[in-house]
Legacy VTK file of the C-alpha trace (Angstrom):
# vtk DataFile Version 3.0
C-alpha trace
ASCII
DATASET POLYDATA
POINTS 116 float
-0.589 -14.498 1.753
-1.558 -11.218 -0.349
1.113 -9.017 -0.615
1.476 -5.096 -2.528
4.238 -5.044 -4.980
6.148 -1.776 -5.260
8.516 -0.870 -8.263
10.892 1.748 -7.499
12.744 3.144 -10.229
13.590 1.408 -13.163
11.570 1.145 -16.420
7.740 1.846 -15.216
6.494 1.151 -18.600
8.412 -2.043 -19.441
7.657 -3.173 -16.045
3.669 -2.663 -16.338
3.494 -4.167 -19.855
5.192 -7.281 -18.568
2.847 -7.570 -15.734
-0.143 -6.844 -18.158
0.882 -10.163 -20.288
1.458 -12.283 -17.595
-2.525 -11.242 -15.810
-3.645 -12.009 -19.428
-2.130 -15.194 -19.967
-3.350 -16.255 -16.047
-6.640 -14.825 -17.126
-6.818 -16.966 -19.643
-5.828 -20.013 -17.997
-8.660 -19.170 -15.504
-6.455 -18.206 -12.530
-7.891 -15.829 -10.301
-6.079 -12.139 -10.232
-5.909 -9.942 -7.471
-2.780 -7.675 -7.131
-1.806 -4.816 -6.306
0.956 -2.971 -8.049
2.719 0.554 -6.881
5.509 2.566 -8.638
7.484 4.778 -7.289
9.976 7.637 -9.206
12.701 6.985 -6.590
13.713 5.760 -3.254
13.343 9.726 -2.012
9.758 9.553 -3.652
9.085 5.983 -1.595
10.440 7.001 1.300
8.508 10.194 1.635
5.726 8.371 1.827
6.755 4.845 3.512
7.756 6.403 6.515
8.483 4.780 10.025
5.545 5.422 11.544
3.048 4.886 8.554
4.933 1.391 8.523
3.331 1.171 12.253
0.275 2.664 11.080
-0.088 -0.176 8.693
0.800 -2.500 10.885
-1.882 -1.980 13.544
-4.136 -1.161 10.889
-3.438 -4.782 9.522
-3.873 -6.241 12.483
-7.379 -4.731 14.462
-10.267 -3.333 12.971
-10.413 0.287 12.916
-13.805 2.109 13.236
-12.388 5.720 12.659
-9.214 7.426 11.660
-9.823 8.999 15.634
-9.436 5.879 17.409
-6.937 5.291 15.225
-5.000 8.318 16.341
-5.930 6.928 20.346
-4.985 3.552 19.852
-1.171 4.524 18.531
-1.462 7.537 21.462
-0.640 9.803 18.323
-1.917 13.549 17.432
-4.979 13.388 15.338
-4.120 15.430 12.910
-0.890 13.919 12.074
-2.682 10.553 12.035
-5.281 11.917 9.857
-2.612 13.459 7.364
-0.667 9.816 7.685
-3.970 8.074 5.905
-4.439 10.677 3.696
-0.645 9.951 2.355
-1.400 6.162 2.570
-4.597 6.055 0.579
-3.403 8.799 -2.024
-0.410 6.071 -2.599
-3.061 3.318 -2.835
-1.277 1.824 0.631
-4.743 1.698 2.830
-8.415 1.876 1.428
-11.793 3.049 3.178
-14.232 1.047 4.560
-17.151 1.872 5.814
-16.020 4.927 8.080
-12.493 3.433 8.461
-9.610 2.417 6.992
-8.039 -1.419 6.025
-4.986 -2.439 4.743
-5.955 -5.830 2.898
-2.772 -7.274 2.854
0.224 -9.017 3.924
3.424 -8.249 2.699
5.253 -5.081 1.165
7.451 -6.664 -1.743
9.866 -3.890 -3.222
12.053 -3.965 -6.083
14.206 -1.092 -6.337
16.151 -0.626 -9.913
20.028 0.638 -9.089
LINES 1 117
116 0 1 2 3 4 5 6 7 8 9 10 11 12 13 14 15 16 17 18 19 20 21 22 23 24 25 26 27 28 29 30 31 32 33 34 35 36 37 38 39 40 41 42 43 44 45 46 47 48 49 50 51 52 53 54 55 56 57 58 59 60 61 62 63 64 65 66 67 68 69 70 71 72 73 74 75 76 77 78 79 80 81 82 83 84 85 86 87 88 89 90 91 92 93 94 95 96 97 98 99 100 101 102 103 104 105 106 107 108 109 110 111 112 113 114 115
């Protein structure tokens, strides 16, 4: 299973360094590496963009190919525009990616640490 791995809070730099060493010593071993790491400032900053219905954006968009951010926009019977604005968010936060005239979300699993 692939999964994103979101930091939220906390020491960013510590945090990134760590995970720098550890690729590097897989890396060396030969291991494959694919991840994908997010950081966010706060909860507020995670939660303005991890909303409740980006989470079922992602979901579908998991789940079925989608040709075009339009039948996107059909296929969750949402407003266009607010689906549109939805990706935008999504890919800005490195969430979905583009492909070939639509969007994908390669992965999984969310896996959040939030620092207290």
């Amino acid at each position: 299973m692939s999964k994103v791995k979101i930091t939220v809070g906390g020491a960013f730099e510590s945090e990134a360094a760590r995970r720098f060493v550890d690729a590097w010593h897989r890396a060396e071993r030969g291991k494959k590496l694919q991840e994908r790491h997010l950081a966010f400032e706060s909860w507020d900053a995670l939660a303005r963009v991890l909303t409740g219905k980006r989470m079922e954006l992602l979901r579908y968009v998991r789940r079925h190919k989608v040709a075009s951010v339009r039948a996107l926009a059909k296929a969750l019977r949402r407003d266009y525009s607010n689906v549109h604005a939805d990706v935008q968010a999504l890919m800005a936060a490195g969430l979905l990616d583009a492909a070939a005239g639509g969007v994908r979300a390669d992965y999984d699993a969310i896996e959040t640490k939030i620092a207290i």
